[in-house]
C-alpha positions in Angstrom: 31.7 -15.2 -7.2 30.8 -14.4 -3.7 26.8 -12.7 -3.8 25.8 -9.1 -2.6 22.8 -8.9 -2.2 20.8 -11.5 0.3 18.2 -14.6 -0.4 15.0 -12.7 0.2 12.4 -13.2 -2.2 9.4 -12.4 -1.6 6.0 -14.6 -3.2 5.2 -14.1 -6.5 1.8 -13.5 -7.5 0.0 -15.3 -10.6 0.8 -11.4 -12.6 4.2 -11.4 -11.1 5.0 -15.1 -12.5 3.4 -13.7 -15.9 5.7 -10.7 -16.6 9.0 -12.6 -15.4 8.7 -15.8 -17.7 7.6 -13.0 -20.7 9.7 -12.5 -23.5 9.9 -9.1 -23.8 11.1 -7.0 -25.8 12.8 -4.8 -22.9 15.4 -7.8 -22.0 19.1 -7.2 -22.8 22.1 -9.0 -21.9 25.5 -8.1 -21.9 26.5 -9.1 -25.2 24.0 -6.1 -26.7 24.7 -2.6 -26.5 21.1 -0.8 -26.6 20.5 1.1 -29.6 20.3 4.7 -28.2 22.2 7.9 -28.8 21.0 8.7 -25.1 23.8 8.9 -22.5 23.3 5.4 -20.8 22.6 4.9 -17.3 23.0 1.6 -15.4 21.2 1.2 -12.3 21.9 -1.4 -9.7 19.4 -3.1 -8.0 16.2 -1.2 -8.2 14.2 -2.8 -6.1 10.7 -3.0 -6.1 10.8 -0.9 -9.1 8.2 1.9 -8.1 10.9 4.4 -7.9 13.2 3.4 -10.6 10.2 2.9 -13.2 9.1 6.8 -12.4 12.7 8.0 -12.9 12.6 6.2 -16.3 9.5 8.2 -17.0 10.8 11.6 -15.6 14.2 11.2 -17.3 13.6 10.7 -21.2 17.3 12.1 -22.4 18.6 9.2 -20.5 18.8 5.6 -21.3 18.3 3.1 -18.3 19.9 -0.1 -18.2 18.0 -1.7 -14.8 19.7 -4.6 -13.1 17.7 -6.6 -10.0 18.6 -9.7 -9.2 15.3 -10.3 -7.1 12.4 -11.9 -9.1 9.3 -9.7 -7.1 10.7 -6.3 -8.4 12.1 -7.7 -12.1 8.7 -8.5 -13.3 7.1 -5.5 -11.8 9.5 -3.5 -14.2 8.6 -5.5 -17.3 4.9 -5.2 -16.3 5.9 -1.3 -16.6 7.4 -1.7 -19.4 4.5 -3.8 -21.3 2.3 -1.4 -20.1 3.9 2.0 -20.5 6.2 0.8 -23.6 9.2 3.3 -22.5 11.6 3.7 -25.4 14.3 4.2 -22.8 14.2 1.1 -20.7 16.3 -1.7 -20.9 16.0 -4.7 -18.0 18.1 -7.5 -17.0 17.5 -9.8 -14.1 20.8 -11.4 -12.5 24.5 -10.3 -10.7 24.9 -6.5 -11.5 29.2 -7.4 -11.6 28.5 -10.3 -14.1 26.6 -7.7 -15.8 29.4 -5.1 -15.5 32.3 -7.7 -16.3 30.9 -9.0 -19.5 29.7 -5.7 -21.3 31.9 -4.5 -23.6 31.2 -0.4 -24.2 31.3 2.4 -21.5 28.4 4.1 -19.8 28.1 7.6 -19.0 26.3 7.1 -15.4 26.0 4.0 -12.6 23.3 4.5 -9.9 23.6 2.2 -7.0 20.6 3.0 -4.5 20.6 1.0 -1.1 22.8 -2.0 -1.7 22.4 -4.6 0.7 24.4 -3.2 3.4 25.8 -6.7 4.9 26.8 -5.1 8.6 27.7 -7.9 10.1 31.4 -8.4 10.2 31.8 -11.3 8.3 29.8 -10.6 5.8 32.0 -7.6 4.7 33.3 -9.1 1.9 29.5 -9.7 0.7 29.5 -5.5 0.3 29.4 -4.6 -3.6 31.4 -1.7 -2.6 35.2 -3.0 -2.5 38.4 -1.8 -4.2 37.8 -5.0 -6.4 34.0 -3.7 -7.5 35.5 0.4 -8.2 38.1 -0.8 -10.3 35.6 -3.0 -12.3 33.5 0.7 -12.4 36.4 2.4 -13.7 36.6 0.3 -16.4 33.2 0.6 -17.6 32.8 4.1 -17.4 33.0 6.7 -19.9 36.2 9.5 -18.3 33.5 12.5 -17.6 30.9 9.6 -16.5 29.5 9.7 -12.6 28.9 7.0 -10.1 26.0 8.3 -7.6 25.5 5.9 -4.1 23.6 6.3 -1.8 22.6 4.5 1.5 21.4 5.0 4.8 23.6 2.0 6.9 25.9 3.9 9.2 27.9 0.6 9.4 28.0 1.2 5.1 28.7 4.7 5.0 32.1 3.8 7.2 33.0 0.9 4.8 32.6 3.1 1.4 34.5 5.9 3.0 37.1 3.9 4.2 37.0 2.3 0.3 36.9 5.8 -1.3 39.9 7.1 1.2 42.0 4.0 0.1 41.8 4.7 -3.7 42.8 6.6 -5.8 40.7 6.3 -8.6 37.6 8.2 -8.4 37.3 11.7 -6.4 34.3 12.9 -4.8 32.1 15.8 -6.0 28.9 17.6 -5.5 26.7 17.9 -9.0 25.2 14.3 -10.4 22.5 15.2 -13.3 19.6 13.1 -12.7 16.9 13.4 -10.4 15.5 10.2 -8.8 12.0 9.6 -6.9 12.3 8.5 -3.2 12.5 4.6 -3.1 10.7 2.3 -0.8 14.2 1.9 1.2 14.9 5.3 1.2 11.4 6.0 2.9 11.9 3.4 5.1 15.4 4.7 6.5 13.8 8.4 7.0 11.2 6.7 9.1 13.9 5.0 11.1 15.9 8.4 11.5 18.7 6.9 9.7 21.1 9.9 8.0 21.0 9.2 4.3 24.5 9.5 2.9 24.7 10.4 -0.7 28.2 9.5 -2.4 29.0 11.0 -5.6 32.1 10.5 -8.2 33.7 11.0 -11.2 37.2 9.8 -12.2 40.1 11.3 -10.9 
């Protein structure tokens, strides 16, 4: 499986190292459907987990599944978790479509904030959004469930429109339920006077 998102890393401190090697009780897999009645979101790559980790606190009807492959953000969400004990958080540190491709329910929402937009040319097939990647989505979503993406790469927004023009199975539309903080990347790409382009579906 070819990887989307790139090598960086970033150097863990002694606390960072702590919280990643912990065995907490916030780790799921695939294999285990969390135990909630909550309408369950999954959230793709999160990042340094200072947005995402508020969103979990401001959003307590929903139940967040967060996937990060980096090592730097993934413990800074268990040390959340450890710390704040949120009954609605669920982590797991690895490939969001290995994730996707081995659960076996439906969600009701996927949030996909600032993928790794890959804009050099061949890279493209490094971009998690493909017809290959929606047709995986469609699969695991619930039929009133919502996909919200959002990014701020010009060279990204062309790619997923030219994806979302080509298919035929989600539509765009306006509403998506839950509110999010602004994100370190999203920050960074009003600074640069990038246009964030928000990208919202539901089934067709």
């Amino acid at each position: 499986m070819i990887k989307t998102f790139s090598s960086r890393a970033g150097r863990l401190s002694a606390t960072n190292k702590k919280f990643l090697h912990m065995d907490s009780s916030c780790l799921t897999n695939p294999e285990t459907k969390p135990k909630t009645k909550l309408p369950i979101v999954i959230d793709i790559g999160f990042g340094d987990a200072q947005s995402f980790t508020q969103d979990v606190v401001n959003n307590k009807n929903y139940c967040f599944i967060g996937i990060e492959p980096y090592k730097k953000g993934f413990a800074r969400a268990v040390e959340f978790f450890e710390q704040e004990e949120p009954e609605n958080l669920h982590l797991y540190n690895g490939d969001a479509r290995e994730f996707l491709e081995a659960i076996v329910y439906k969600v009701s929402f996927i949030r996909i904030h600032f993928p790794d937009p890959w804009p050099k040319k061949k890279h493209i097939k490094r971009r998690l959004i493909s017809p290959t990647f929606l047709q995986l989505l469609d699969q695991k979503i619930l039929e009133e469930g919502k996909i919200e993406i959002i990014t701020d790469s010009k060279t990204y927004q062309d790619h997923i429109e030219t994806v979302l023009y080509e298919q035929k199975l989600f539509k765009q539309i306006e509403s998506f339920e839950i509110p999010f903080e602004v994100s370190t990347f999203h920050k960074k790409g009003l600074q640069k006077g990038h246009e964030i382009k928000r990208y919202i579906l539901s089934k067709a």
